[in-house]
Backbone as CSV, one residue per row, in Angstrom:
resi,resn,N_x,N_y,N_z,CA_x,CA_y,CA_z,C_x,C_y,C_z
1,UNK,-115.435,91.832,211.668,-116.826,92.138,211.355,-117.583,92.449,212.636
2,UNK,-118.859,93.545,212.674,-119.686,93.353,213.711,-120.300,91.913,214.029
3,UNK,-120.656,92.170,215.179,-121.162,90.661,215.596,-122.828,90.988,215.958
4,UNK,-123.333,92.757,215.738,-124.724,92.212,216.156,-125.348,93.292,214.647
5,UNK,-126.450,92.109,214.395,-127.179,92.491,213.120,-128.706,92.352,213.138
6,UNK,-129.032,92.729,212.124,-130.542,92.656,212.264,-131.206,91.419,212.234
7,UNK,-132.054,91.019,212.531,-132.852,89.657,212.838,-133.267,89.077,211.446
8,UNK,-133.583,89.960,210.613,-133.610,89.224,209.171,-132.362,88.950,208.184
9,UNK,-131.404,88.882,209.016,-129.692,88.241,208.484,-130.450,86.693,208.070
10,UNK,-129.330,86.491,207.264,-129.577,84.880,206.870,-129.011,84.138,207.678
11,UNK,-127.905,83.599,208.516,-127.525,82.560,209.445,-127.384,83.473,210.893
12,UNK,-127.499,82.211,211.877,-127.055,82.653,213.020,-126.168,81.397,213.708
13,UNK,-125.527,82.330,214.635,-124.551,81.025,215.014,-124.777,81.359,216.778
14,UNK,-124.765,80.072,217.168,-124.743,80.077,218.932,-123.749,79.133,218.873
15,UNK,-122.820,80.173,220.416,-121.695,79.190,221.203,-121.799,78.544,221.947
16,UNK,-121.152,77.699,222.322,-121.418,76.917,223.289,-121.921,77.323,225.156
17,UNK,-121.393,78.716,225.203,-121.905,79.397,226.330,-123.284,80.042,226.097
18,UNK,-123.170,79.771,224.903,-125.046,80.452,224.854,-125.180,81.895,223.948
19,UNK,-123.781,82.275,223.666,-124.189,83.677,223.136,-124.936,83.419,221.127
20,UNK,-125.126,84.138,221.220,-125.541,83.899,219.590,-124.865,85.547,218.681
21,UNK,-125.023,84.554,217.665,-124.587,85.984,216.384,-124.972,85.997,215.483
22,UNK,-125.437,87.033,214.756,-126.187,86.569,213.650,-125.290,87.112,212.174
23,UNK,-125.469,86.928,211.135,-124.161,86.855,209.960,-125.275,86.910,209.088
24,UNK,-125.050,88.454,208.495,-126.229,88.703,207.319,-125.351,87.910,205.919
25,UNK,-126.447,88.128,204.932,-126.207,87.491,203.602,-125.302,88.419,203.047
26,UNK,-123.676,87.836,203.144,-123.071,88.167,201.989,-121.899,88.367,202.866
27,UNK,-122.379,88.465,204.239,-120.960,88.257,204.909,-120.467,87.307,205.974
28,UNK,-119.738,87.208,206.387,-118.667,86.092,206.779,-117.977,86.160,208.592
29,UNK,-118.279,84.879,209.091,-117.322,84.842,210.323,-116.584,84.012,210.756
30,UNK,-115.639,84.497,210.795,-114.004,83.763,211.689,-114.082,83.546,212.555
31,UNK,-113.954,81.707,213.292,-113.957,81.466,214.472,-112.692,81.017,214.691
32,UNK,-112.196,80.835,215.797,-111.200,80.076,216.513,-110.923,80.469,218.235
33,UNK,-110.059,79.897,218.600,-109.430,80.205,219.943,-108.728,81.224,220.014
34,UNK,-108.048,81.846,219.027,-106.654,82.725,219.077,-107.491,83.995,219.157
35,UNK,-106.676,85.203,218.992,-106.524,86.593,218.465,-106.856,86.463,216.867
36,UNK,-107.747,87.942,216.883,-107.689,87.777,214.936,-109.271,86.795,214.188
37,UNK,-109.764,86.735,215.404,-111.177,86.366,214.861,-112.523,86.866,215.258
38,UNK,-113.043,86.607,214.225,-114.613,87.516,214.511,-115.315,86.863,215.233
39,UNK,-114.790,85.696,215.987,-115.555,84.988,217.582,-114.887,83.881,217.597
40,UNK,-113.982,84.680,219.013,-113.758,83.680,219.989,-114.394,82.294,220.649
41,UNK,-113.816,81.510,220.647,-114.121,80.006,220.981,-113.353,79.400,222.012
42,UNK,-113.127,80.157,223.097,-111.768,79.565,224.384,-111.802,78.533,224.684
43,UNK,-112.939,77.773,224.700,-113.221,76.617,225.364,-113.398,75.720,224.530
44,UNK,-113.114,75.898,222.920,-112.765,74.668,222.118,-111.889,73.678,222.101
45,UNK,-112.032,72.841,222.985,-110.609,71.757,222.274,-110.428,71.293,221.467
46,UNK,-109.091,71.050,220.912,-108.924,70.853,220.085,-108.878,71.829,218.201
47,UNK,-109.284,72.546,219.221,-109.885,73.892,217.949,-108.626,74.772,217.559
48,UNK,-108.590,75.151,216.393,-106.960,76.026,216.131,-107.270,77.126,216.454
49,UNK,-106.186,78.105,216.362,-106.678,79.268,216.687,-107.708,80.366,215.418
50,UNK,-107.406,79.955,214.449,-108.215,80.096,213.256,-108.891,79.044,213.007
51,UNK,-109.968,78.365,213.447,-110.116,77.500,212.453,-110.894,77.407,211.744
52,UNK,-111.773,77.928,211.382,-113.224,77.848,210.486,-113.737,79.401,210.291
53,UNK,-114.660,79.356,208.816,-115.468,80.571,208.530,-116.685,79.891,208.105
54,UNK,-117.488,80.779,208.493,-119.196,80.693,208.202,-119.426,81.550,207.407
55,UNK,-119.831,81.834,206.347,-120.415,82.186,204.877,-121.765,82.401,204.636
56,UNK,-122.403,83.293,204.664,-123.996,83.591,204.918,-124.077,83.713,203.335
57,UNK,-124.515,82.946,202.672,-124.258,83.080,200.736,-126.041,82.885,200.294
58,UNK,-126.061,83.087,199.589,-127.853,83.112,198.588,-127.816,81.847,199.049
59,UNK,-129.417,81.761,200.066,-129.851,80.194,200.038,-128.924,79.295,201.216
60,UNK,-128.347,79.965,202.101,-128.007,79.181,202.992,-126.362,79.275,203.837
61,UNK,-125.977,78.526,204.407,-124.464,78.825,205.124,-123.623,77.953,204.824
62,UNK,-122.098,78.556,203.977,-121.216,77.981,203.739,-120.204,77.636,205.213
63,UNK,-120.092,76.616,205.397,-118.574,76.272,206.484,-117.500,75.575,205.854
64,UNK,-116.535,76.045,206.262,-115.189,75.708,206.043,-113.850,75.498,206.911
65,UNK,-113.063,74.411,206.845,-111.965,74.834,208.207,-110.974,75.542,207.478
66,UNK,-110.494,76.323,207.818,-109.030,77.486,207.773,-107.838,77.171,208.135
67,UNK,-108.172,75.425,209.167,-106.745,75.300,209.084,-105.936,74.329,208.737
68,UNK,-104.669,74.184,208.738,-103.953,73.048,207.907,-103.778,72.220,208.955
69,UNK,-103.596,72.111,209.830,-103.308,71.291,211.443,-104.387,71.115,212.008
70,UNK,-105.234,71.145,212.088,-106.624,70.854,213.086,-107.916,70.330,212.301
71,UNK,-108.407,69.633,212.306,-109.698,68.952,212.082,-111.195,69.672,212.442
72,UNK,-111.758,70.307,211.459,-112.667,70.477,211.937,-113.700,69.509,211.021
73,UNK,-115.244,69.365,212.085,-116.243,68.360,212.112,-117.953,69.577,211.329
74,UNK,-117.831,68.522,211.016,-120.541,68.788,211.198,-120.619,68.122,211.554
75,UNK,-122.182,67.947,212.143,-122.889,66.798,212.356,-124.287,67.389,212.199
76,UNK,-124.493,66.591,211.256,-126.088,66.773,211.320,-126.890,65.574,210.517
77,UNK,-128.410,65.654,210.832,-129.363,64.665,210.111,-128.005,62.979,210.700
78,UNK,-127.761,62.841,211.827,-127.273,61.962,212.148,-125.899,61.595,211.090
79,UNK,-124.999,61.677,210.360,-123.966,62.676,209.638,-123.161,63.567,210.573
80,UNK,-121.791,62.670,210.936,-120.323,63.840,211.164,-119.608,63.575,210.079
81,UNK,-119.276,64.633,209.407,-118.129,64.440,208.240,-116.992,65.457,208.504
82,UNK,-115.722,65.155,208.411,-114.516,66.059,209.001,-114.688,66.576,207.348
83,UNK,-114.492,68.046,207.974,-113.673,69.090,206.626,-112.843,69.407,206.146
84,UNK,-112.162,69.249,204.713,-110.799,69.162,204.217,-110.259,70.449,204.934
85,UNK,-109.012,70.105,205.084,-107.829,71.014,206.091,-107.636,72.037,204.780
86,UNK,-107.038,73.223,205.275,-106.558,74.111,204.037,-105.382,73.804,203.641
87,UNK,-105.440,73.883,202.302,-104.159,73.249,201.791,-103.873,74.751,200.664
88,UNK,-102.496,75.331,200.274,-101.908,75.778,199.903,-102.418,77.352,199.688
89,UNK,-103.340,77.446,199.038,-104.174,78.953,199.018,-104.659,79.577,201.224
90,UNK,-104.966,80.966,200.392,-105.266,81.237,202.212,-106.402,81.084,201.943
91,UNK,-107.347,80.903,201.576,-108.684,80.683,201.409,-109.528,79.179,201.015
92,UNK,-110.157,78.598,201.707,-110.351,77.087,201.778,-111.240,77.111,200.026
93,UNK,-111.229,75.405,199.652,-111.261,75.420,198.173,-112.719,74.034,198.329
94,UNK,-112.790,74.098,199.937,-114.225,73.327,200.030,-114.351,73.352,201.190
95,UNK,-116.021,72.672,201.492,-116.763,73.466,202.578,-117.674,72.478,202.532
96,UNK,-118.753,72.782,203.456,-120.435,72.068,203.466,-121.525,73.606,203.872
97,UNK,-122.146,72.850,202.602,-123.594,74.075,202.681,-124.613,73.525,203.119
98,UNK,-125.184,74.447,203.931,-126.289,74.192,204.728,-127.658,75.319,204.232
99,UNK,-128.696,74.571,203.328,-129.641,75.486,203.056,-130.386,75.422,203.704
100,UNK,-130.844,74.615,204.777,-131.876,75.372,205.810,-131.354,74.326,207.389
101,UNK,-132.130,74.868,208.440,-132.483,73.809,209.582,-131.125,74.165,210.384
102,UNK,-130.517,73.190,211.011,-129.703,73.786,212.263,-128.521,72.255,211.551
103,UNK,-126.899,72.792,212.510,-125.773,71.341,212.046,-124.941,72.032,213.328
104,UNK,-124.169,71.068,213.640,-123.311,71.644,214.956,-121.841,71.113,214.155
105,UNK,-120.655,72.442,214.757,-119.736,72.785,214.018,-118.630,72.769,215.037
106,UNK,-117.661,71.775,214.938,-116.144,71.874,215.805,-115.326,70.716,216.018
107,UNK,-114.330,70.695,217.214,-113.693,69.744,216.868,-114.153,68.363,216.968
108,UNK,-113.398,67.617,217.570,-114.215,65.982,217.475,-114.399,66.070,218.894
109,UNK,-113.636,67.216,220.004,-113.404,66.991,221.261,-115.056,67.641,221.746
110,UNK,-115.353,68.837,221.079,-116.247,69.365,221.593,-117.663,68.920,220.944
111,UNK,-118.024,68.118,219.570,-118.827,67.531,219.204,-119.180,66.498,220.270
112,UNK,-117.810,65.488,220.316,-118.548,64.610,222.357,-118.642,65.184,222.953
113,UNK,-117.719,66.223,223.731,-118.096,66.694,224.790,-119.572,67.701,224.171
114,UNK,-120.428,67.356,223.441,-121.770,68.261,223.586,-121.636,69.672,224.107
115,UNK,-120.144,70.218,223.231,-119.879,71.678,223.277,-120.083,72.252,221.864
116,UNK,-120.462,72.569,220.999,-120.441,72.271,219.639,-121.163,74.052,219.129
117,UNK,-120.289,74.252,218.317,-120.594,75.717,217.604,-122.128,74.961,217.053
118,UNK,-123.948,75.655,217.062,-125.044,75.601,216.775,-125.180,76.386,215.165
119,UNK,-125.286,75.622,214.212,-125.171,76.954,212.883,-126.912,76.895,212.550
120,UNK,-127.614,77.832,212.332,-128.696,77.504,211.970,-129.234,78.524,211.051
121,UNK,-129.671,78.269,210.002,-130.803,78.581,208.537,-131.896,78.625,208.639
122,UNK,-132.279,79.949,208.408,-134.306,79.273,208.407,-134.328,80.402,207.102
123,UNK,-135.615,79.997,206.242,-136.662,80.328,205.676,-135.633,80.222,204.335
124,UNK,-135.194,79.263,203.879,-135.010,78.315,202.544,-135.999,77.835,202.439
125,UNK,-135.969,77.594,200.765,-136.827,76.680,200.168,-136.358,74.950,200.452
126,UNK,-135.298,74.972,200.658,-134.750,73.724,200.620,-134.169,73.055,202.307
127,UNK,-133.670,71.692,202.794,-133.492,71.394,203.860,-132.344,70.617,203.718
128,UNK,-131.186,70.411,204.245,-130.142,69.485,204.725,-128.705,69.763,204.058
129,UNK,-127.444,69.265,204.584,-126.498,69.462,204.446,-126.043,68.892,202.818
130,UNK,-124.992,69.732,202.168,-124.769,69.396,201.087,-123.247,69.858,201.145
131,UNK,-121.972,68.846,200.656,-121.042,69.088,200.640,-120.610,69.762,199.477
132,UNK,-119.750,70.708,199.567,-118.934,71.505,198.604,-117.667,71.361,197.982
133,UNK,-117.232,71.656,196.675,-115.571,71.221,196.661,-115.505,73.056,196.331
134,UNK,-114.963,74.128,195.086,-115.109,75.140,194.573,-116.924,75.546,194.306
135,UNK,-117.342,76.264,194.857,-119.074,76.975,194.501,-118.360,77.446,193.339
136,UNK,-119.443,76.553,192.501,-119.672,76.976,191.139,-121.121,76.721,190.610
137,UNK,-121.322,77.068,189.796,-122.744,76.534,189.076,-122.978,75.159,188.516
138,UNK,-122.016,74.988,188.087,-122.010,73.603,187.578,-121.245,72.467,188.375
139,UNK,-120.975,72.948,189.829,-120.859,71.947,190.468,-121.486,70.452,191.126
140,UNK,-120.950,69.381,191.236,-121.575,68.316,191.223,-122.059,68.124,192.882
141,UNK,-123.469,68.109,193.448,-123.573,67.925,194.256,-123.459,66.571,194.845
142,UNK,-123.072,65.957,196.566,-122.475,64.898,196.940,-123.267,64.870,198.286
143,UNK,-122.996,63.600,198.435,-123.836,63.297,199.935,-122.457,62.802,201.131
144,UNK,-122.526,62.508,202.187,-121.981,62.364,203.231,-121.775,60.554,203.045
145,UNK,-120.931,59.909,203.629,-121.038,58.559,203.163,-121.947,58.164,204.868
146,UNK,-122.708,57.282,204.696,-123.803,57.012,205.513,-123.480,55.001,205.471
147,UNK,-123.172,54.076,206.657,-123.701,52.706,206.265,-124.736,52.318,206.837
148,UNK,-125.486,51.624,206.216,-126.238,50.890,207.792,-126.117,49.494,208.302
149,UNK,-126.030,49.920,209.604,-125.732,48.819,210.395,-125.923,47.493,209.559
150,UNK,-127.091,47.549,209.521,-128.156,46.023,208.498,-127.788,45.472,207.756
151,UNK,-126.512,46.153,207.173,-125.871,45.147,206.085,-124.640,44.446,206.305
152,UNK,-124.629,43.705,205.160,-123.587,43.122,205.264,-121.905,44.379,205.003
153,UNK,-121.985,45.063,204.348,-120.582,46.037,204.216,-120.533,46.984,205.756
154,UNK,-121.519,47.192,206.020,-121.215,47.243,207.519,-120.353,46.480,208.487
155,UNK,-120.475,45.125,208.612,-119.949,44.223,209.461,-118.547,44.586,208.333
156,UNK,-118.211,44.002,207.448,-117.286,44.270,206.668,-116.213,45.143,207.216
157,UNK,-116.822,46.901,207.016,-116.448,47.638,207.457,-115.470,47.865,208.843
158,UNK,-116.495,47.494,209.732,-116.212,47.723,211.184,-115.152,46.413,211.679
159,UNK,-115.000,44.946,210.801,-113.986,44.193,211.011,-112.938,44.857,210.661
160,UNK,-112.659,45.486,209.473,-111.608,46.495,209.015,-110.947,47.301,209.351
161,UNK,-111.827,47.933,210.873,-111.587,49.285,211.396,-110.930,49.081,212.894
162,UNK,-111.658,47.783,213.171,-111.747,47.307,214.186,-109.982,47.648,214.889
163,UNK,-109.516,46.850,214.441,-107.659,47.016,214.834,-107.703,48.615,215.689
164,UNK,-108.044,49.631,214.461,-107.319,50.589,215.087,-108.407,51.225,215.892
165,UNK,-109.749,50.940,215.770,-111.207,51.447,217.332,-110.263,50.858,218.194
166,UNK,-109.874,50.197,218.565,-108.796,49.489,219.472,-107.746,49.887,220.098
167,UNK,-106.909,50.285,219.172,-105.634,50.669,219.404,-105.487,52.226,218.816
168,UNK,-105.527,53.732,219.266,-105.717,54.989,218.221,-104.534,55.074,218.028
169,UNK,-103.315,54.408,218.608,-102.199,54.391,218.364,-101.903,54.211,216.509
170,UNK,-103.247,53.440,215.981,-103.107,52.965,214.600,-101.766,52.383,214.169
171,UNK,-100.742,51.397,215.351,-99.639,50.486,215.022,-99.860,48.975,214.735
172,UNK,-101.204,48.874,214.972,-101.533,47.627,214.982,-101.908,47.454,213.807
173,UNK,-101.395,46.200,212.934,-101.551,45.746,211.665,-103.284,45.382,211.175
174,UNK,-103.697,45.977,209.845,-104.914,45.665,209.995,-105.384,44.870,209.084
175,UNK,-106.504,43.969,208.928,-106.799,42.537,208.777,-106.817,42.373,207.729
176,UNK,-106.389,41.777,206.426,-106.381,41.754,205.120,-107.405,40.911,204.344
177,UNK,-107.963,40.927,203.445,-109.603,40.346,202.855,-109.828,38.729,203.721
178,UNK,-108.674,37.727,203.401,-109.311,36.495,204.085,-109.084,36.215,205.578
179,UNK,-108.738,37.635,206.447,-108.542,37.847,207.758,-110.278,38.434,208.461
180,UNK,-109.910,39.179,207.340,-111.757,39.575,207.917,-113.149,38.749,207.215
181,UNK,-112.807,37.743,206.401,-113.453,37.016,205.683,-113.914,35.717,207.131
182,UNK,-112.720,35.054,207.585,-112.710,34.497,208.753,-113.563,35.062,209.559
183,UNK,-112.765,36.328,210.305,-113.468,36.892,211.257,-115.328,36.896,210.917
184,UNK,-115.658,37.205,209.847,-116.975,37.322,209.866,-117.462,35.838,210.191
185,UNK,-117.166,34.875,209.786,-117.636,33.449,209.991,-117.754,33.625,211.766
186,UNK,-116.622,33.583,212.654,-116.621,33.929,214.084,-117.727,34.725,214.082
187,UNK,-118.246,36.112,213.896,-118.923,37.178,215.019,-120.390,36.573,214.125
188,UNK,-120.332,35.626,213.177,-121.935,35.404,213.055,-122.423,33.763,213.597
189,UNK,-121.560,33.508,214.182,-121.173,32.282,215.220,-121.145,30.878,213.998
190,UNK,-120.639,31.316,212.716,-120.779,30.367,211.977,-119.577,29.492,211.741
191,UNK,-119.241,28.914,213.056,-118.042,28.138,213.419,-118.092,27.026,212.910
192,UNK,-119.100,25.772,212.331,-118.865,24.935,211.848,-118.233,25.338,210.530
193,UNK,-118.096,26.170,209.921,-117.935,27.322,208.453,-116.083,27.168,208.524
194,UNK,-115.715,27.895,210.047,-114.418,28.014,209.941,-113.299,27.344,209.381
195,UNK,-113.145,25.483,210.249,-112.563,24.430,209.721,-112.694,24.172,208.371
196,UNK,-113.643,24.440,207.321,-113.567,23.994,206.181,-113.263,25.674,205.869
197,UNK,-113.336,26.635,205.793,-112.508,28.002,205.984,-110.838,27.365,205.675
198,UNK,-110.525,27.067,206.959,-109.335,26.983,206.554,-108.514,25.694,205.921
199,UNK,-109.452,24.678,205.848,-108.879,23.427,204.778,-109.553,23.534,203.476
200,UNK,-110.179,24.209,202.884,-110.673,24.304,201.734,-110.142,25.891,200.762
201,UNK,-109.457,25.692,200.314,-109.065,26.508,199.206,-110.553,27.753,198.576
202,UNK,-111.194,26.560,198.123,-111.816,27.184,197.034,-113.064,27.828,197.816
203,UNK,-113.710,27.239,198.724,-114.585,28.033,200.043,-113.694,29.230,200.323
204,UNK,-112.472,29.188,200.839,-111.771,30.293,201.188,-112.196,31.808,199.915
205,UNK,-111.130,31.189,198.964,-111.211,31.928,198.079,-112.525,32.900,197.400
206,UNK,-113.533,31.750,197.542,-115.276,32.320,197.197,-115.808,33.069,198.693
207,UNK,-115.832,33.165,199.988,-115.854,33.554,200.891,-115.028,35.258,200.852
208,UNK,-113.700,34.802,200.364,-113.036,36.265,200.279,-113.420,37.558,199.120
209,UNK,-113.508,36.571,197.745,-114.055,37.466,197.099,-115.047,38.072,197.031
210,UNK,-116.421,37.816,198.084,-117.213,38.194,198.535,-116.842,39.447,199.062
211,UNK,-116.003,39.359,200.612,-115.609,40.319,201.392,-115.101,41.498,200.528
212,UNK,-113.833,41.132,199.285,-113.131,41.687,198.438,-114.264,43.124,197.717
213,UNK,-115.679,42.444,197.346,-116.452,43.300,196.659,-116.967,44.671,197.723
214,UNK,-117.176,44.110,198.772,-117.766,45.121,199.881,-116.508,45.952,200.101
215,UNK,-115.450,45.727,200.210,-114.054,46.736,200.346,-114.022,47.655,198.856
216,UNK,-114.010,46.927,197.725,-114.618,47.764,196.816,-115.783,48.811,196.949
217,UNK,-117.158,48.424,197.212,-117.670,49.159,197.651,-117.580,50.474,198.414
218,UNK,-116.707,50.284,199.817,-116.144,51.437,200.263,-115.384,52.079,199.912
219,UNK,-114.246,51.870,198.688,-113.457,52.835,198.159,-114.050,53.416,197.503
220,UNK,-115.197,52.923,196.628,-116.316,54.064,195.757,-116.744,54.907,196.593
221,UNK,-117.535,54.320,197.417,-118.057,55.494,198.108,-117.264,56.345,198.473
222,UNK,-115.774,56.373,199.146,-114.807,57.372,199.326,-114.495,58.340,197.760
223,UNK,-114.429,57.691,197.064,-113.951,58.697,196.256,-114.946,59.360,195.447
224,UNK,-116.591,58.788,195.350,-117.466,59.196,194.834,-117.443,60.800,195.710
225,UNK,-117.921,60.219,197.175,-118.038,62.281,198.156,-116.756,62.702,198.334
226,UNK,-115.803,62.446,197.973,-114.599,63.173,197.773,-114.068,63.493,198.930
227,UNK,-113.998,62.638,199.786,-113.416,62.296,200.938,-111.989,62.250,200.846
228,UNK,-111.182,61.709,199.406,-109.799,62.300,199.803,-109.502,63.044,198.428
229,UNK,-108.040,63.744,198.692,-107.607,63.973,197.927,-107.855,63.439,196.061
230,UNK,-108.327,64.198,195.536,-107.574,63.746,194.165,-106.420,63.099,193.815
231,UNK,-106.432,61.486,193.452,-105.238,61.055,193.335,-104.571,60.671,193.818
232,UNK,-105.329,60.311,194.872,-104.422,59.890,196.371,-104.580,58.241,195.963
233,UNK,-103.851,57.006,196.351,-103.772,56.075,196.236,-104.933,55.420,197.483
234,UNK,-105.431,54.371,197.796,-106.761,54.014,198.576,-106.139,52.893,199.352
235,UNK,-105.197,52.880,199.780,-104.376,51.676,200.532,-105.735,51.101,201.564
236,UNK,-105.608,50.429,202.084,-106.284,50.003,203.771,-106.162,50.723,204.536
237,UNK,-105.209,51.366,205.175,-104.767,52.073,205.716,-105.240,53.405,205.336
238,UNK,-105.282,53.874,204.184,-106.087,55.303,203.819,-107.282,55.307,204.208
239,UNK,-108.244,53.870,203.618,-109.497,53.823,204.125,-110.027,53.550,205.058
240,UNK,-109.140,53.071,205.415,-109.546,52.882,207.265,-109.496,54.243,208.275
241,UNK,-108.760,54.992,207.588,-108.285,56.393,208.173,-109.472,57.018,207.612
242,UNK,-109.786,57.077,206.673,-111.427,57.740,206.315,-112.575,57.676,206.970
243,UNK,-112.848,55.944,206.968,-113.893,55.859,207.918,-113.578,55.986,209.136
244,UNK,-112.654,56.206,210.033,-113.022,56.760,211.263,-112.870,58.301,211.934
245,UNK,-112.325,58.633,210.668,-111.968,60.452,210.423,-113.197,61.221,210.788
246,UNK,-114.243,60.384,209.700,-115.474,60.954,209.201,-116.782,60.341,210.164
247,UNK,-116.338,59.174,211.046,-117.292,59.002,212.439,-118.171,58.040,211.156
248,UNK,-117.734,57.377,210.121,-118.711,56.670,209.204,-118.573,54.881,210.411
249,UNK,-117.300,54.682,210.259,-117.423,53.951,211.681,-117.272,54.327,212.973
250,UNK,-117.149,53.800,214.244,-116.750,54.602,215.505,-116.416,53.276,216.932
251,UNK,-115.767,53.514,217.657,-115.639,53.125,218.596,-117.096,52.107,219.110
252,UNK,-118.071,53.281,219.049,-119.129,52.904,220.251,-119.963,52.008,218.836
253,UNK,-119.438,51.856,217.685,-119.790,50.152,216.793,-119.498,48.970,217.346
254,UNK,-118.248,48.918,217.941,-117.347,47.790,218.783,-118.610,46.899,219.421
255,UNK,-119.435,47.922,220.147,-120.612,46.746,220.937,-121.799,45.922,220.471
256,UNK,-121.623,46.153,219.038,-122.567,45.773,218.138,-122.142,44.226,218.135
257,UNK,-120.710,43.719,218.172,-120.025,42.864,217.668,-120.343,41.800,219.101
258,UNK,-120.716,42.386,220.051,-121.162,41.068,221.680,-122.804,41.689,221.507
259,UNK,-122.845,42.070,220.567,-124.841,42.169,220.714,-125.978,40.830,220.129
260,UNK,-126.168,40.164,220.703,-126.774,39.025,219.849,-127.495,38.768,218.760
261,UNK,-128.436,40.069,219.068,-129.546,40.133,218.207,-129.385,40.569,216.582
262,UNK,-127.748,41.805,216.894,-127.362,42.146,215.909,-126.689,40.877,214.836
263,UNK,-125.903,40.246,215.864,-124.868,39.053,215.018,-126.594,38.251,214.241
264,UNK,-127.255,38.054,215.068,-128.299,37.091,214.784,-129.020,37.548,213.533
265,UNK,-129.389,38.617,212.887,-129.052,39.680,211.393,-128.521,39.558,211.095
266,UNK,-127.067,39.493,211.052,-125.843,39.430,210.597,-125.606,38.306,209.308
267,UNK,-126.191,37.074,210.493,-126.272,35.919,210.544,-127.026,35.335,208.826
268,UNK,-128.408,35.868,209.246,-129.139,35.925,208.280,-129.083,36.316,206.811
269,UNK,-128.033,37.178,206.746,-128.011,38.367,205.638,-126.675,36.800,204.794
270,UNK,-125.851,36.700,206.154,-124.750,36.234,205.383,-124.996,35.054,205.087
271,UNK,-125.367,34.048,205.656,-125.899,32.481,205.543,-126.917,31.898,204.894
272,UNK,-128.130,33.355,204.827,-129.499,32.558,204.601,-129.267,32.272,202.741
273,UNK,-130.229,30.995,202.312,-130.185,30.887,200.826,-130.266,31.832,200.056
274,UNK,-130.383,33.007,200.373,-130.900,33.866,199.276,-129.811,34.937,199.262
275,UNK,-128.895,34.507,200.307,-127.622,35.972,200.325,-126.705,35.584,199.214
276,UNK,-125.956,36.681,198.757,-125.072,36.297,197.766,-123.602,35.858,197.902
């Protein structure tokens, strides 16, 4: 495709060196590193040589990754969600639409390194990212999975994840309901809790099934935004691979866990009379 168009195109895209392009309504651009695309990206790491198309469609910009081996990312409205890899067709079968405002587009290497494909929309009626499976009309729109810190499935979470923020090797065994049930008693310093933790059965047991519901929790939310496959089984290990795929947990959570003020919330949510 040409790369220079008239100023009233519907998306434009800036590279990370600064050039921009603009992509009228109705047509389409191929990025990657390789040969064979409608813009080059040399300095992507991590980036395939195909890996993504931008979609200038009624009302806003479709993205998609193109490839089966490489990961591509968004980020926007504070939201990174990785994009399903292409699987069997040459043409991707989901995406994220963007009806107005700006989202930055690439791998996980160049999203940190603050190298990041710029996609930006203006003059929609509407604002923020919306994930795609097939554009259809009667498709079900979905949100990005989002936690906040403040709660309790947060801490939950990030005990869960914790093993492999640790180790990316992901060989290290990861903590099973009354492993992270414990652990939470520790990071909310509720150590007199522990000893009867582990000589009391039925504390144990009511303590875990607690934890048990918040792990529930996160498999809904995975399969509600369609984070995996259809049909895929939800092991620990799957979901743990989700949330850190999708940056829903992350590394730089780890410091939350020596933060005082945070445990000292923590604390509150989990101990005070009124928590469940």
């Amino acid at each position: 495709m040409a790369l220079d168009h008239a100023l009233s195109s519907q998306a434009q895209v800036t590279t990370p060196s600064g050039h921009e392009v603009v992509i009228p309504e109705g047509d389409r651009l191929v990025f990657g590193r390789g040969p064979g695309v409608d813009l080059m990206i040399p300095e992507g790491r991590g980036l395939s040589r195909r890996a993504g198309v931008i979609n200038a469609v009624p009302g806003g910009a479709w993205v998609a990754n193109l490839s089966r081996t490489h990961s591509l990312y968004t980020e926007s409205g504070g939201h990174r969600v990785r994009l399903p890899r292409l699987e069997g067709a040459d043409e991707p079968r989901g995406g994220w639409f963007l009806r107005a405002g700006t989202a930055l587009v690439g791998s996980r290497a160049m999203l940190d390194e603050d190298r990041p494909l710029l996609v930006m929309v203006a003059d929609a009626a509407d604002t923020g990212w919306e994930p795609t499976g097939i554009r259809s009309d009667d498709e079900q729109t979905l949100l990005p999975v989002s936690l906040d810190p403040g709660t309790k499935v947060f801490l939950v979470a990030l005990l869960w994840c914790r093993p492999w923020l640790i180790d990316p090797s992901r060989t290290t065994p990861l903590p099973r309901t009354p492993e992270i049930a414990r652990a939470a008693l520790a990071v909310t310093d509720a150590h007199y809790e522990i000893e009867r933790f582990d000589a009391d059965p039925q504390f144990r047991d009511r303590l875990s099934a607690r934890v048990g519901e918040h792990l529930r929790v996160l498999r809904r939310k995975i399969l509600e935004r369609g984070l995996v496959r259809a049909g895929t089984r939800l092991s620990d290990e799957v979901v743990v691979g989700v949330l850190i795929e999708n940056a829903i947990i992350g590394s730089a959570d780890l410091v939350r866990l020596e933060d005082p003020g945070w445990r000292s919330r923590q604390e509150q949510l989990w101990w005070s009379p009124a928590s469940d």
